[in-house]
PDB file of N, H, CA, C and O in Angstrom:
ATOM      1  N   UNK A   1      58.803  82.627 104.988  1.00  0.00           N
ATOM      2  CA  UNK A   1      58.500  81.546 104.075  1.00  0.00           C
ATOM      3  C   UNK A   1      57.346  81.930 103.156  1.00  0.00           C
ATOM      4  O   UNK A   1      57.585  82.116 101.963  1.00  0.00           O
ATOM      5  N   UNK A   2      56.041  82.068 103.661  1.00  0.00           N
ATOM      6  H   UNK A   2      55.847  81.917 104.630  1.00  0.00           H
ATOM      7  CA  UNK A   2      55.250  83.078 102.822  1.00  0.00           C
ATOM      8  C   UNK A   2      55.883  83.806 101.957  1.00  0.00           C
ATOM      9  O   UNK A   2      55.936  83.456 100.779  1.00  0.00           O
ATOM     10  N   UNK A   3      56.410  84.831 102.360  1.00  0.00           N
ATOM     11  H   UNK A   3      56.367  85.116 103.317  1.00  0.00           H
ATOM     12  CA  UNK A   3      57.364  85.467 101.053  1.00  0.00           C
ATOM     13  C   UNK A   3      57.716  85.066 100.070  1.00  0.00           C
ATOM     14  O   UNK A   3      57.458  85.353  98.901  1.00  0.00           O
ATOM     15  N   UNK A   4      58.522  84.160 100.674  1.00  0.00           N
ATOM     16  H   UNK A   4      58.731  83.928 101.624  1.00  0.00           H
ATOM     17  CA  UNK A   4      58.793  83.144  99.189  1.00  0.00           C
ATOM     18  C   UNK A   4      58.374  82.469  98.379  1.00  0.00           C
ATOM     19  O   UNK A   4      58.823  82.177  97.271  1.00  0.00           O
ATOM     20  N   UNK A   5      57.402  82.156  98.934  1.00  0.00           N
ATOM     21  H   UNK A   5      57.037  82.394  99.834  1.00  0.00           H
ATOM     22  CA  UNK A   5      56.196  81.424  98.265  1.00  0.00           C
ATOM     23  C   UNK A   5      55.582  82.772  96.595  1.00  0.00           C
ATOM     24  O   UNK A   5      55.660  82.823  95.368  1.00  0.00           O
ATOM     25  N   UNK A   6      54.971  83.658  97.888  1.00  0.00           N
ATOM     26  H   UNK A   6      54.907  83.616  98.885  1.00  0.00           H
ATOM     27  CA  UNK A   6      54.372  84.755  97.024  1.00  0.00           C
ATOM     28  C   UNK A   6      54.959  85.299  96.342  1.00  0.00           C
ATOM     29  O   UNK A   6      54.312  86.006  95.570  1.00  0.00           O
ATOM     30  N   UNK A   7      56.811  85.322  96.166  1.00  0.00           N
ATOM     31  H   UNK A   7      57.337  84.747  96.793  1.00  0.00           H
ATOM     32  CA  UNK A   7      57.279  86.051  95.579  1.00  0.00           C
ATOM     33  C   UNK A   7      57.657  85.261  94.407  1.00  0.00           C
ATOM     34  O   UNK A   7      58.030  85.864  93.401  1.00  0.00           O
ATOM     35  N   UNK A   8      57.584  83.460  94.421  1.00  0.00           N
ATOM     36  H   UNK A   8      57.280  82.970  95.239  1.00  0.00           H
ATOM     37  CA  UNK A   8      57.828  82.599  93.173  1.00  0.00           C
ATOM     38  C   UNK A   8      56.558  82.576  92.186  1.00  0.00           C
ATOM     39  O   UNK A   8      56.549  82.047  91.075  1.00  0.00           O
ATOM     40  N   UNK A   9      55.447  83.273  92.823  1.00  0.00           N
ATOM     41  H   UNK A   9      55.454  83.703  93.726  1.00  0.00           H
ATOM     42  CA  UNK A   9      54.105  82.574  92.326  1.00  0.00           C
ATOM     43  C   UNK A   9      54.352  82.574  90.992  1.00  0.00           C
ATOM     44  O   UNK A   9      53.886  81.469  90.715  1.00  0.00           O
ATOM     45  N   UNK A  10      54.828  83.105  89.766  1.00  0.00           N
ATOM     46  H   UNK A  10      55.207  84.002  89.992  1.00  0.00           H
ATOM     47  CA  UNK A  10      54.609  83.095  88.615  1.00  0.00           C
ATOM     48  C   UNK A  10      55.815  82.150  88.054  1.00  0.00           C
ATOM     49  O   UNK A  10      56.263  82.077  86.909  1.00  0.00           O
ATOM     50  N   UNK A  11      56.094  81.630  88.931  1.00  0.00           N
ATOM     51  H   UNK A  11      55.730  81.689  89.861  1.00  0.00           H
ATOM     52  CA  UNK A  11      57.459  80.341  88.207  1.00  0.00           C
ATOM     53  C   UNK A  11      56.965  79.301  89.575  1.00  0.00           C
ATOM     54  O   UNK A  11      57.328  79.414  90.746  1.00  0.00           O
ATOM     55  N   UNK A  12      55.990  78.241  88.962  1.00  0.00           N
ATOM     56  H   UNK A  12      55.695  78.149  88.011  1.00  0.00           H
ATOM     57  CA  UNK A  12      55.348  77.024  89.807  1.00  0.00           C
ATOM     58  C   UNK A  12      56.646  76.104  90.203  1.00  0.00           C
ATOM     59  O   UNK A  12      56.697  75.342  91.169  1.00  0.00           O
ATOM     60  N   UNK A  13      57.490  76.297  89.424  1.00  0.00           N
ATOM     61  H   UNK A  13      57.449  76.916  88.640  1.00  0.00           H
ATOM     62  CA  UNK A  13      58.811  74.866  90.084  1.00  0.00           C
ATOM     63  C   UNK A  13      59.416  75.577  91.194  1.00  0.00           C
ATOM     64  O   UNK A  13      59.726  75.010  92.242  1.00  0.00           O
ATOM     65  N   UNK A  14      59.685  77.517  90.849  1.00  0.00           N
ATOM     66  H   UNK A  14      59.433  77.978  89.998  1.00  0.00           H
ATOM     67  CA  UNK A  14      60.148  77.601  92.223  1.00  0.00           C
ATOM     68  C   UNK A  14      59.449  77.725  93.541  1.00  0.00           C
ATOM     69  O   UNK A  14      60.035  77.847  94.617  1.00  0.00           O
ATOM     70  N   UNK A  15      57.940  77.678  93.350  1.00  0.00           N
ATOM     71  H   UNK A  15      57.464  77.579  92.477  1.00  0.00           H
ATOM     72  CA  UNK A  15      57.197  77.625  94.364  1.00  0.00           C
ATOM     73  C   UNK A  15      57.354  76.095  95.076  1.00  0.00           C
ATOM     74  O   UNK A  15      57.487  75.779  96.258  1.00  0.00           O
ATOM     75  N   UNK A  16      57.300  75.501  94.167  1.00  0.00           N
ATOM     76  H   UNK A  16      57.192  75.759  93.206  1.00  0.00           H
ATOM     77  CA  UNK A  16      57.410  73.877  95.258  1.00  0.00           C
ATOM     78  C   UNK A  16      58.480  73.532  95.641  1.00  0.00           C
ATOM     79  O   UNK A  16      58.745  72.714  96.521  1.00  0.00           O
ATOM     80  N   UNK A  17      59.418  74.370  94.756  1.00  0.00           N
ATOM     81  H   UNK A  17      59.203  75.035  94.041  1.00  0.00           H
ATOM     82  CA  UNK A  17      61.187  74.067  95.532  1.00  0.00           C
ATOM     83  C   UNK A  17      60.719  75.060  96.762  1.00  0.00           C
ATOM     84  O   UNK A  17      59.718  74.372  96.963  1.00  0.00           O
ATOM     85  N   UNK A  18      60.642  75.725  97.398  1.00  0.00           N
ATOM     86  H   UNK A  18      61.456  76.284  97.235  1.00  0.00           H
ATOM     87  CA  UNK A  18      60.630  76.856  98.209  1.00  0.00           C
ATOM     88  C   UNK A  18      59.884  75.873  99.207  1.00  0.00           C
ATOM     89  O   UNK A  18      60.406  75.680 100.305  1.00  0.00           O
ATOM     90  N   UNK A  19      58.605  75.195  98.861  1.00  0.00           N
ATOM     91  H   UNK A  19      58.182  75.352  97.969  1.00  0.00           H
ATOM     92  CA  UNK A  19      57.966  74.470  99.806  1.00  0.00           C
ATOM     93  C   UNK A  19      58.689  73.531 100.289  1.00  0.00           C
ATOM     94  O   UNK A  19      58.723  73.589 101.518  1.00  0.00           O
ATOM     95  N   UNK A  20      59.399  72.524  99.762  1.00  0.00           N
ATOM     96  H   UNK A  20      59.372  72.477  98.763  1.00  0.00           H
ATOM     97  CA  UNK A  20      60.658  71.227  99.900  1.00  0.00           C
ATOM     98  C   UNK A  20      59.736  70.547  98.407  1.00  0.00           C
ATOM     99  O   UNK A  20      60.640  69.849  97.948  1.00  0.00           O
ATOM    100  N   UNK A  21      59.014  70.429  97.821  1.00  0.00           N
ATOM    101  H   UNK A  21      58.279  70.996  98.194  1.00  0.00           H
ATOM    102  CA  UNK A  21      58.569  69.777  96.588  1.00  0.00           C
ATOM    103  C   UNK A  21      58.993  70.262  95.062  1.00  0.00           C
ATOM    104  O   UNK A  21      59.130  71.406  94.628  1.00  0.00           O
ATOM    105  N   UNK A  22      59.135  69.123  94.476  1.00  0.00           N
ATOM    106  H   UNK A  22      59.024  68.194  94.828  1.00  0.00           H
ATOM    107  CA  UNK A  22      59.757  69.378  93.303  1.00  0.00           C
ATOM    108  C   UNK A  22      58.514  69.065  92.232  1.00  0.00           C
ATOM    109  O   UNK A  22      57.500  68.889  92.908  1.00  0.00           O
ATOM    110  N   UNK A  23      58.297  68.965  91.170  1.00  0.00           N
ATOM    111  H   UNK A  23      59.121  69.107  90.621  1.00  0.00           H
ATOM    112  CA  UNK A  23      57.546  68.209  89.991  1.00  0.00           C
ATOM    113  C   UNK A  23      58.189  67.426  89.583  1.00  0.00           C
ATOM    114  O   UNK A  23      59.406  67.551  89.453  1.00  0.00           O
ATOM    115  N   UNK A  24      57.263  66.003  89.152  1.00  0.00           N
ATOM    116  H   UNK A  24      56.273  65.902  89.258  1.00  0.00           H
ATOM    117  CA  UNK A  24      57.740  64.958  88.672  1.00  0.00           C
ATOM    118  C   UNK A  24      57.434  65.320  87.142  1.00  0.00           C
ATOM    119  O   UNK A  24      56.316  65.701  86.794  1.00  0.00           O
ATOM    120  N   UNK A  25      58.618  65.159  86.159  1.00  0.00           N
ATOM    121  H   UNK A  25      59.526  64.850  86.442  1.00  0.00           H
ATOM    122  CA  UNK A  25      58.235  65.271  84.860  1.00  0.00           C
ATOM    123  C   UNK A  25      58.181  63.338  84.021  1.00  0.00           C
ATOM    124  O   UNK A  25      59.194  62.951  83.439  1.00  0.00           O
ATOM    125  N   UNK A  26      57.446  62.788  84.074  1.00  0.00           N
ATOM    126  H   UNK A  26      56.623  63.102  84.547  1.00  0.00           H
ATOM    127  CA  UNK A  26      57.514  61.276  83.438  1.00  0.00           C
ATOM    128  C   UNK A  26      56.869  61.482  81.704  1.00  0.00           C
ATOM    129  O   UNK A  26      55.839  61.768  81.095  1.00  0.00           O
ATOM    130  N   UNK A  27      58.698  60.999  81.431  1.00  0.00           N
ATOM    131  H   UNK A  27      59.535  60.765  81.926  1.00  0.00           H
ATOM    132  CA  UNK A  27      58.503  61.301  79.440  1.00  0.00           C
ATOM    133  C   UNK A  27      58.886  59.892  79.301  1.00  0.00           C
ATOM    134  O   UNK A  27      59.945  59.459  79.754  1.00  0.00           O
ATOM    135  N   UNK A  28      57.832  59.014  78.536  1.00  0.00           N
ATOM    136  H   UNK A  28      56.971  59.366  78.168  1.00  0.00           H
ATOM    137  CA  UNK A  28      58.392  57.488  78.093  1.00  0.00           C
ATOM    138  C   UNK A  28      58.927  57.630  76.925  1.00  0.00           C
ATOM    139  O   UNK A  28      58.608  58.369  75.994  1.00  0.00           O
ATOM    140  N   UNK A  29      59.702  56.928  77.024  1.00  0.00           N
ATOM    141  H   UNK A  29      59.962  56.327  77.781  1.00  0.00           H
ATOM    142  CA  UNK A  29      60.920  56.589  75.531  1.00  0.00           C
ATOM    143  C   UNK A  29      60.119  55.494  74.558  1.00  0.00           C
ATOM    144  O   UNK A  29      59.028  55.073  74.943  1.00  0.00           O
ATOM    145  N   UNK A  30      60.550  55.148  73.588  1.00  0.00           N
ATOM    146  H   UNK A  30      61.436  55.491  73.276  1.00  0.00           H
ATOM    147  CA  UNK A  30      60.546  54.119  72.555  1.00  0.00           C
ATOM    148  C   UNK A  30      60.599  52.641  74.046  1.00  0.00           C
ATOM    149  O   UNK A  30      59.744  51.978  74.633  1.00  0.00           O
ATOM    150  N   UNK A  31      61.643  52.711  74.071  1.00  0.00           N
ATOM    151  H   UNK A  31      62.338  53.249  73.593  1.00  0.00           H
ATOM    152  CA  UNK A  31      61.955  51.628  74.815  1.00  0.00           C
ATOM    153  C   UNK A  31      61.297  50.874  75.958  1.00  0.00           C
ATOM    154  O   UNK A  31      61.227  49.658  76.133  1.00  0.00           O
ATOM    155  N   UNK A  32      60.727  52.097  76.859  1.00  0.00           N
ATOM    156  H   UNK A  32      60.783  53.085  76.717  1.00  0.00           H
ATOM    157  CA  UNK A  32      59.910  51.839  77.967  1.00  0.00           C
ATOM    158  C   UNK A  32      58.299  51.553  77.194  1.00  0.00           C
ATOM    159  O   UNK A  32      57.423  50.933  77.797  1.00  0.00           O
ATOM    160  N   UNK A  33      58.117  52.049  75.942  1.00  0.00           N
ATOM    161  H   UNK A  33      58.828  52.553  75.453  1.00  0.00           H
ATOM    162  CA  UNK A  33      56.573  52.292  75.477  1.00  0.00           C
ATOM    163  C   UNK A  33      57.073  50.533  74.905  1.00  0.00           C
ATOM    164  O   UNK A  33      56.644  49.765  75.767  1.00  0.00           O
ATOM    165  N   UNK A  34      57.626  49.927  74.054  1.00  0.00           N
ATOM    166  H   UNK A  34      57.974  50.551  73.354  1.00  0.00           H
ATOM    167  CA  UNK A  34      58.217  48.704  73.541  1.00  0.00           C
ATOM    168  C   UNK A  34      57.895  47.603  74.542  1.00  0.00           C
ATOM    169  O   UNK A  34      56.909  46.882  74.397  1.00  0.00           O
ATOM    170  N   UNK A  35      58.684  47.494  75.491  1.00  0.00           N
ATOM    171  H   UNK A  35      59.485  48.080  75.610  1.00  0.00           H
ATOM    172  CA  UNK A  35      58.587  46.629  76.650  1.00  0.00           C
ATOM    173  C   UNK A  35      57.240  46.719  77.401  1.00  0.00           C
ATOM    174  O   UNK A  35      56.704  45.660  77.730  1.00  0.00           O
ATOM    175  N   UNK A  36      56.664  47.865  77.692  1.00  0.00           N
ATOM    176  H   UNK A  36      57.099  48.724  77.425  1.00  0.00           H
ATOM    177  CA  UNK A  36      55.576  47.698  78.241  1.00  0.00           C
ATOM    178  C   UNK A  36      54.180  46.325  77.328  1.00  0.00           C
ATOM    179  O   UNK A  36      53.335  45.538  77.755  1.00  0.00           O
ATOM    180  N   UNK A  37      54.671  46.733  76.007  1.00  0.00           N
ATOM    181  H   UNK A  37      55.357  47.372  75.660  1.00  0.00           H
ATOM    182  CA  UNK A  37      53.710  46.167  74.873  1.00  0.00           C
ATOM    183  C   UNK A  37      54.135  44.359  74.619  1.00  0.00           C
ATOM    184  O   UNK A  37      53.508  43.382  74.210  1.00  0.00           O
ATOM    185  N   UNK A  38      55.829  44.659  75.221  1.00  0.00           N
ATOM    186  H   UNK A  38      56.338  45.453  75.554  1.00  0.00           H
ATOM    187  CA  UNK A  38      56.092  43.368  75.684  1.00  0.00           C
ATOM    188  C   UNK A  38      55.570  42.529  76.743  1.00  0.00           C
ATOM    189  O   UNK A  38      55.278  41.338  76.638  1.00  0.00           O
ATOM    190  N   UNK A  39      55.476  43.287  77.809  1.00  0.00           N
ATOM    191  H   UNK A  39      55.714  44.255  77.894  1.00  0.00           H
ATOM    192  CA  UNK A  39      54.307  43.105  79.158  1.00  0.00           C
ATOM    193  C   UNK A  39      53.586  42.347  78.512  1.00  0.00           C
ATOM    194  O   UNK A  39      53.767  41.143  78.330  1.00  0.00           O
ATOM    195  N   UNK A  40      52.280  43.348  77.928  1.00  0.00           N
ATOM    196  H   UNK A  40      52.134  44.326  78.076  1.00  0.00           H
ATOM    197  CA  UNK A  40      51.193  42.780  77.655  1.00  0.00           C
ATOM    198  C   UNK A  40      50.791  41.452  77.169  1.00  0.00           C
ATOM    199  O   UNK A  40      50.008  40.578  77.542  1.00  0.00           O
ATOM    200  N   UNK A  41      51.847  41.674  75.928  1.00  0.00           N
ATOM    201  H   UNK A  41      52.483  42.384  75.626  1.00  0.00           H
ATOM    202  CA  UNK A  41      51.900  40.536  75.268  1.00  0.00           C
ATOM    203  C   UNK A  41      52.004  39.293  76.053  1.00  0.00           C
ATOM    204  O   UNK A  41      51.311  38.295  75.856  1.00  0.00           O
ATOM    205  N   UNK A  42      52.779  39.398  76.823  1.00  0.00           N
ATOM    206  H   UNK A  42      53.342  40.209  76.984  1.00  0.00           H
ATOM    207  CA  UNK A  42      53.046  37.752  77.659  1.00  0.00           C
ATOM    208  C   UNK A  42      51.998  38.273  78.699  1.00  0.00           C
ATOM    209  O   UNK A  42      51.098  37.484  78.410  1.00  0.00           O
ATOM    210  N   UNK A  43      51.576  38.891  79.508  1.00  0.00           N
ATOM    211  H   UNK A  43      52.307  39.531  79.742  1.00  0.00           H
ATOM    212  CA  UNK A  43      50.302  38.716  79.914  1.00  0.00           C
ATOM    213  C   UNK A  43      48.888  37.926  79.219  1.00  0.00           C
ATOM    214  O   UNK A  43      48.142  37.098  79.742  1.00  0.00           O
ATOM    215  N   UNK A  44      48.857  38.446  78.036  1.00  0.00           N
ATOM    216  H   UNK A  44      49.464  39.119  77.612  1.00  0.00           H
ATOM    217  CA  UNK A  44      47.689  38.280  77.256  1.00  0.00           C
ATOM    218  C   UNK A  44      48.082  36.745  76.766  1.00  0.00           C
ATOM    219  O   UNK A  44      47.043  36.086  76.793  1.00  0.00           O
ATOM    220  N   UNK A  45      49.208  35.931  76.325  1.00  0.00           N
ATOM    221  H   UNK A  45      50.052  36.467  76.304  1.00  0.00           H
ATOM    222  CA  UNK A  45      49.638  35.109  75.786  1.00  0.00           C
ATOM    223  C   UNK A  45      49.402  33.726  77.187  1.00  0.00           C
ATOM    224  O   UNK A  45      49.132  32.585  76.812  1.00  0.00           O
ATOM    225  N   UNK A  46      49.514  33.970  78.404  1.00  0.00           N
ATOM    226  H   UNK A  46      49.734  34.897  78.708  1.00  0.00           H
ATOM    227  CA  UNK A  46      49.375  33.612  79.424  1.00  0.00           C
ATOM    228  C   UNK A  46      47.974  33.680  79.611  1.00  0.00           C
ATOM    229  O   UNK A  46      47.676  32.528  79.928  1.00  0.00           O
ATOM    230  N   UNK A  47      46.956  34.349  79.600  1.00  0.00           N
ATOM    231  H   UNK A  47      47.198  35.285  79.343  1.00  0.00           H
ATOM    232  CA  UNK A  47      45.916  34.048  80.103  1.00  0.00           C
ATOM    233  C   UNK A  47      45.230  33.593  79.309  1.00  0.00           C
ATOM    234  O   UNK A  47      44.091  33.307  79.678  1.00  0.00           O
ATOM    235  N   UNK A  48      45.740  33.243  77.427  1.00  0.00           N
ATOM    236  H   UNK A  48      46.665  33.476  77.127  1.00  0.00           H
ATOM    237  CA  UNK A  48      44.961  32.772  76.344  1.00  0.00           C
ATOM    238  C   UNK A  48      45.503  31.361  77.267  1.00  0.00           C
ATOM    239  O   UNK A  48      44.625  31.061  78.076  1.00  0.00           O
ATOM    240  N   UNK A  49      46.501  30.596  77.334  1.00  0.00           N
ATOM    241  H   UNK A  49      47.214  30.840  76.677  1.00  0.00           H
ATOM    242  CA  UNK A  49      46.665  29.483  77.582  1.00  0.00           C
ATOM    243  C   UNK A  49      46.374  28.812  78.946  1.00  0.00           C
ATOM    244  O   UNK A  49      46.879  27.775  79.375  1.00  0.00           O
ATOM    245  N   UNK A  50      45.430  29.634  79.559  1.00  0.00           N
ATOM    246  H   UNK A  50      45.020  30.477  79.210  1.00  0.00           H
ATOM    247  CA  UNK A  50      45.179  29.079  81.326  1.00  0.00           C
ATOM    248  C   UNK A  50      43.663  28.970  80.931  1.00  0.00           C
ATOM    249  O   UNK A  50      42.887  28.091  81.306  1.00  0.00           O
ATOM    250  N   UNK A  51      43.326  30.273  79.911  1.00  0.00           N
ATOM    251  H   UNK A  51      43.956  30.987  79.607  1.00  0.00           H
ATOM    252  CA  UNK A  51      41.888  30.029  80.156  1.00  0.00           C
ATOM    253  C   UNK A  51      41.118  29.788  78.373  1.00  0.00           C
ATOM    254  O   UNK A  51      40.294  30.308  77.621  1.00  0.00           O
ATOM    255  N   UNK A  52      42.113  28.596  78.444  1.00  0.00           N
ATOM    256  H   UNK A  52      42.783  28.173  79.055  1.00  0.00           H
ATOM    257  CA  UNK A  52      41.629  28.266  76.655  1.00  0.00           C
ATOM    258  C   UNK A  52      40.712  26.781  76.908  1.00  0.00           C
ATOM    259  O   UNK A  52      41.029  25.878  77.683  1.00  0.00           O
ATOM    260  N   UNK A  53      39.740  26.817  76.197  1.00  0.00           N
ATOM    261  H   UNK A  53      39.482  27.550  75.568  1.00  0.00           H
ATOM    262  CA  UNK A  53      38.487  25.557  76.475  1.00  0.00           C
ATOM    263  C   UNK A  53      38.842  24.290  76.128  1.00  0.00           C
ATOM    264  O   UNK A  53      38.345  23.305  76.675  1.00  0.00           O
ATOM    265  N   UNK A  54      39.652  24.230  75.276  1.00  0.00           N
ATOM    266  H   UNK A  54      40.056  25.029  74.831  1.00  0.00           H
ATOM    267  CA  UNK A  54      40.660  22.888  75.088  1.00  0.00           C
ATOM    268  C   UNK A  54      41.581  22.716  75.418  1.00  0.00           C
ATOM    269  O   UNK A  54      42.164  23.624  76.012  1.00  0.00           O
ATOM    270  N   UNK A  55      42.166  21.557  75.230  1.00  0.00           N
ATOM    271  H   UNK A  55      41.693  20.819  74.747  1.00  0.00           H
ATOM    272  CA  UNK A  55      43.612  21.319  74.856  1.00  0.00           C
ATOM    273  C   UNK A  55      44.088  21.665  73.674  1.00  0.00           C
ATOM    274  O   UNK A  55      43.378  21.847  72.685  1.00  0.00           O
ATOM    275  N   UNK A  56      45.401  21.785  73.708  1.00  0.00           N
ATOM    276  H   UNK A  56      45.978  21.638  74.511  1.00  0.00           H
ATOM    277  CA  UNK A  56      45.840  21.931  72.101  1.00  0.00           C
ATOM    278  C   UNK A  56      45.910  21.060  71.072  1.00  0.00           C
ATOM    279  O   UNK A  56      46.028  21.366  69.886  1.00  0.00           O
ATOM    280  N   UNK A  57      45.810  19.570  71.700  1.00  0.00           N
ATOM    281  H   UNK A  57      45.714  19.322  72.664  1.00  0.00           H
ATOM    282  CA  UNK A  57      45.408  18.222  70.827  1.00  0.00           C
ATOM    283  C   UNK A  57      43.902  18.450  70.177  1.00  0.00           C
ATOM    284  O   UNK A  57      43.682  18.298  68.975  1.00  0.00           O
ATOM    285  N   UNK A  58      43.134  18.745  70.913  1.00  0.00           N
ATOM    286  H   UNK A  58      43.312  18.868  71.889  1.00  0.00           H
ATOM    287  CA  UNK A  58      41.788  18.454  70.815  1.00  0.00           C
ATOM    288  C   UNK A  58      41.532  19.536  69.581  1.00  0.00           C
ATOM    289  O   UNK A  58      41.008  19.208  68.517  1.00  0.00           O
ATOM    290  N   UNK A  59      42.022  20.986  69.918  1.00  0.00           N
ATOM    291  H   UNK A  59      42.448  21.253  70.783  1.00  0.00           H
ATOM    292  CA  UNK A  59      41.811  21.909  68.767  1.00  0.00           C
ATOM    293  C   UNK A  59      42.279  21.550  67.676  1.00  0.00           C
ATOM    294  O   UNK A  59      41.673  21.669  66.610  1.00  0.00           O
ATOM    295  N   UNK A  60      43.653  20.964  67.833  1.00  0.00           N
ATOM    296  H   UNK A  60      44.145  20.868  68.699  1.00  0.00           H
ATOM    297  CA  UNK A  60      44.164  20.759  66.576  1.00  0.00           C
ATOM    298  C   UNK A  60      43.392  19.828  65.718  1.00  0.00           C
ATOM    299  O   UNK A  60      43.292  19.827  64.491  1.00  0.00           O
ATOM    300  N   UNK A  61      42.914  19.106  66.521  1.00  0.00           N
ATOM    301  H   UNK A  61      42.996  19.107  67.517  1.00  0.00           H
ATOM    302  CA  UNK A  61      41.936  18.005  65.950  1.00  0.00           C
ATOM    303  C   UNK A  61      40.987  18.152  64.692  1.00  0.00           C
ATOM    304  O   UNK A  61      40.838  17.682  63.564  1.00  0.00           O
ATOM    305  N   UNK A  62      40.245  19.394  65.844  1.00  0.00           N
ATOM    306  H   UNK A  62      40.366  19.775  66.761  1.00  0.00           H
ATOM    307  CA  UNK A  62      38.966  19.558  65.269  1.00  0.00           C
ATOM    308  C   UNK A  62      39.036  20.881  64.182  1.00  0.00           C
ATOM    309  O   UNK A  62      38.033  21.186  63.536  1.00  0.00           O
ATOM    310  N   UNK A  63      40.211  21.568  64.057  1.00  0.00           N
ATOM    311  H   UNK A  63      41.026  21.320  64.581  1.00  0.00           H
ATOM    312  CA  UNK A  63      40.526  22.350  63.200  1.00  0.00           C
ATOM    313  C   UNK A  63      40.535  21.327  62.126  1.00  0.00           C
ATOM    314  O   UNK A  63      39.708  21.403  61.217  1.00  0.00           O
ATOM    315  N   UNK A  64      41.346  20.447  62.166  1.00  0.00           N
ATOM    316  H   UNK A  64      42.018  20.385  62.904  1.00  0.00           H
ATOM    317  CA  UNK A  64      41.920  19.402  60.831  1.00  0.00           C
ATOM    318  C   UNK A  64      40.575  18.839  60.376  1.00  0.00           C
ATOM    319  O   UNK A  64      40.385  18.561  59.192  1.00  0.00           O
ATOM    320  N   UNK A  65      39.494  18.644  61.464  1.00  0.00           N
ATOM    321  H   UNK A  65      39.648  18.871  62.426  1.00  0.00           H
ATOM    322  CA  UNK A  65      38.920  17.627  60.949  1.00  0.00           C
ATOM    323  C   UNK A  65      37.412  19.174  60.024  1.00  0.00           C
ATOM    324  O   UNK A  65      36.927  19.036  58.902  1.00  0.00           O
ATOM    325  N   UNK A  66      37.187  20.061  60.736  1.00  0.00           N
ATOM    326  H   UNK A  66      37.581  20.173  61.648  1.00  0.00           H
ATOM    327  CA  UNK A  66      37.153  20.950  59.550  1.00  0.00           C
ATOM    328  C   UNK A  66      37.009  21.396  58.580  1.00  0.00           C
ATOM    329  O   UNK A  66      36.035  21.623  57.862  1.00  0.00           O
ATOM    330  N   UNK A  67      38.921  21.671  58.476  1.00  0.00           N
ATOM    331  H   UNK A  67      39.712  21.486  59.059  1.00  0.00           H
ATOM    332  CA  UNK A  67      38.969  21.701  57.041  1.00  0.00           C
ATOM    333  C   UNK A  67      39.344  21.063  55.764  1.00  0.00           C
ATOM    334  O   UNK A  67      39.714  21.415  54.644  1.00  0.00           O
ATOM    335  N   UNK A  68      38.953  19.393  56.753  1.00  0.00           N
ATOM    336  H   UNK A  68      38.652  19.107  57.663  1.00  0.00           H
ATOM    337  CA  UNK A  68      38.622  18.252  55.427  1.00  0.00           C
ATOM    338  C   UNK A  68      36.720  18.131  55.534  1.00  0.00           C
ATOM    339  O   UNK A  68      36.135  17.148  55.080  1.00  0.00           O
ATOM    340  N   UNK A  69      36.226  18.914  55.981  1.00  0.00           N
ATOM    341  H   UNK A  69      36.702  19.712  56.350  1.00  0.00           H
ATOM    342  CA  UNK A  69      34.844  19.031  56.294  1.00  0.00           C
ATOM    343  C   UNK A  69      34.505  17.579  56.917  1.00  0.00           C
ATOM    344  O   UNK A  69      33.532  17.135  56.308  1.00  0.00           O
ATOM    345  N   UNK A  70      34.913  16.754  57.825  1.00  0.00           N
ATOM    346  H   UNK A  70      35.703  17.115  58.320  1.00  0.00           H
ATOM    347  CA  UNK A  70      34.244  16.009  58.433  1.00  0.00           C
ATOM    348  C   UNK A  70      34.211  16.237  59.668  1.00  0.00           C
ATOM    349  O   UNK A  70      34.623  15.417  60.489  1.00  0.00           O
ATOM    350  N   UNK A  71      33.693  17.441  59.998  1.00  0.00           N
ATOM    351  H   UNK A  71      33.358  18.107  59.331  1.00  0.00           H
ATOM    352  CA  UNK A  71      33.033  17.711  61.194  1.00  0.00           C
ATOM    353  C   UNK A  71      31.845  18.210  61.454  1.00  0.00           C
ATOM    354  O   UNK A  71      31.616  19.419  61.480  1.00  0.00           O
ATOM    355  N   UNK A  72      30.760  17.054  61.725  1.00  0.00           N
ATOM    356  H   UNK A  72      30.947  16.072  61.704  1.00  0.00           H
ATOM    357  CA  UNK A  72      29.306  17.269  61.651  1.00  0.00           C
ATOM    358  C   UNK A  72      28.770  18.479  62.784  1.00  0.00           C
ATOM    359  O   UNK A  72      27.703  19.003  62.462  1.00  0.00           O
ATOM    360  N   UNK A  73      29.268  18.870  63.806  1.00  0.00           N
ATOM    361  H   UNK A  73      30.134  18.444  64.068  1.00  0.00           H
ATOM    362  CA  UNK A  73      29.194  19.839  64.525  1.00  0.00           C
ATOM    363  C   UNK A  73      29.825  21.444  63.805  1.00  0.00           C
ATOM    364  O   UNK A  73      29.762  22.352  64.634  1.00  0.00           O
ATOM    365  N   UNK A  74      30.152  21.689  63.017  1.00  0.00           N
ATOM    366  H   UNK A  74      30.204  20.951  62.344  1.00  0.00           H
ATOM    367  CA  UNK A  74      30.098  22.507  62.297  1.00  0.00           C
ATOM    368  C   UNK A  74      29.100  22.938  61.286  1.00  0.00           C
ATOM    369  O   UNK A  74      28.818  22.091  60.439  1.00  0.00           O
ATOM    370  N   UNK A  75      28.644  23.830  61.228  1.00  0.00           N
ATOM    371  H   UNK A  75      28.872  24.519  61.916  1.00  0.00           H
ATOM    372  CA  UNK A  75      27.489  24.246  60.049  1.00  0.00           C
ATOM    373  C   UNK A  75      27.611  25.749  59.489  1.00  0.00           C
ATOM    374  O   UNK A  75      27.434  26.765  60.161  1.00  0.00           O
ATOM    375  N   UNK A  76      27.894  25.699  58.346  1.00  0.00           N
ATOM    376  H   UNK A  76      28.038  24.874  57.800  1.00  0.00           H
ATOM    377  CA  UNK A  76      27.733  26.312  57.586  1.00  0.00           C
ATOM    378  C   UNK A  76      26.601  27.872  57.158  1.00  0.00           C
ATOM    379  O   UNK A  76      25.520  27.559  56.658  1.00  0.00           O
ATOM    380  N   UNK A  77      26.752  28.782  57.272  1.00  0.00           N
ATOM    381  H   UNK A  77      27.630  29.036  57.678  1.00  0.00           H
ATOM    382  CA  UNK A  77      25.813  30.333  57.270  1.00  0.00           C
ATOM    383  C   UNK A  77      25.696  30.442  55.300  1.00  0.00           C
ATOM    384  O   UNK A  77      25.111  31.385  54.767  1.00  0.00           O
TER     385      UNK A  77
END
């Protein structure tokens, strides 16, 4: 077994075939890189809406009220 080993050394795939191990080669596609970004997205889209400080009434509110400028808690730089 040694032998074989020493005698693949300069070709590494047949050394780990010789051992019982192969190399894993992992090439992502379009598709797998796509969906992953799909992941995220609904990850990230999910934790904006669990850990958002309002409601969506209340923002909408105070967005509107804004940008008719009657919102005294707003100030101006």
């Amino acid at each position: 077994m040694l032998q074989r080993i020493t005698k693949n050394l300069s070709f590494p795939d047949r050394s780990l075939r010789s051992i019982g191990l192969v190399r894993v080669k992992r090439t992502y596609d379009g598709v797998q890189a796509l969906s992953a970004f799909g992941l995220g997205l609904m990850i990230g889209a999910a934790l904006a809406l669990l850990l958002a400080p309002r409601s969506g009434r209340d923002l909408r509110k105070r967005v509107q009220e804004s940008v008719n400028g009657n919102d005294e808690q707003m100030t101006t730089h």
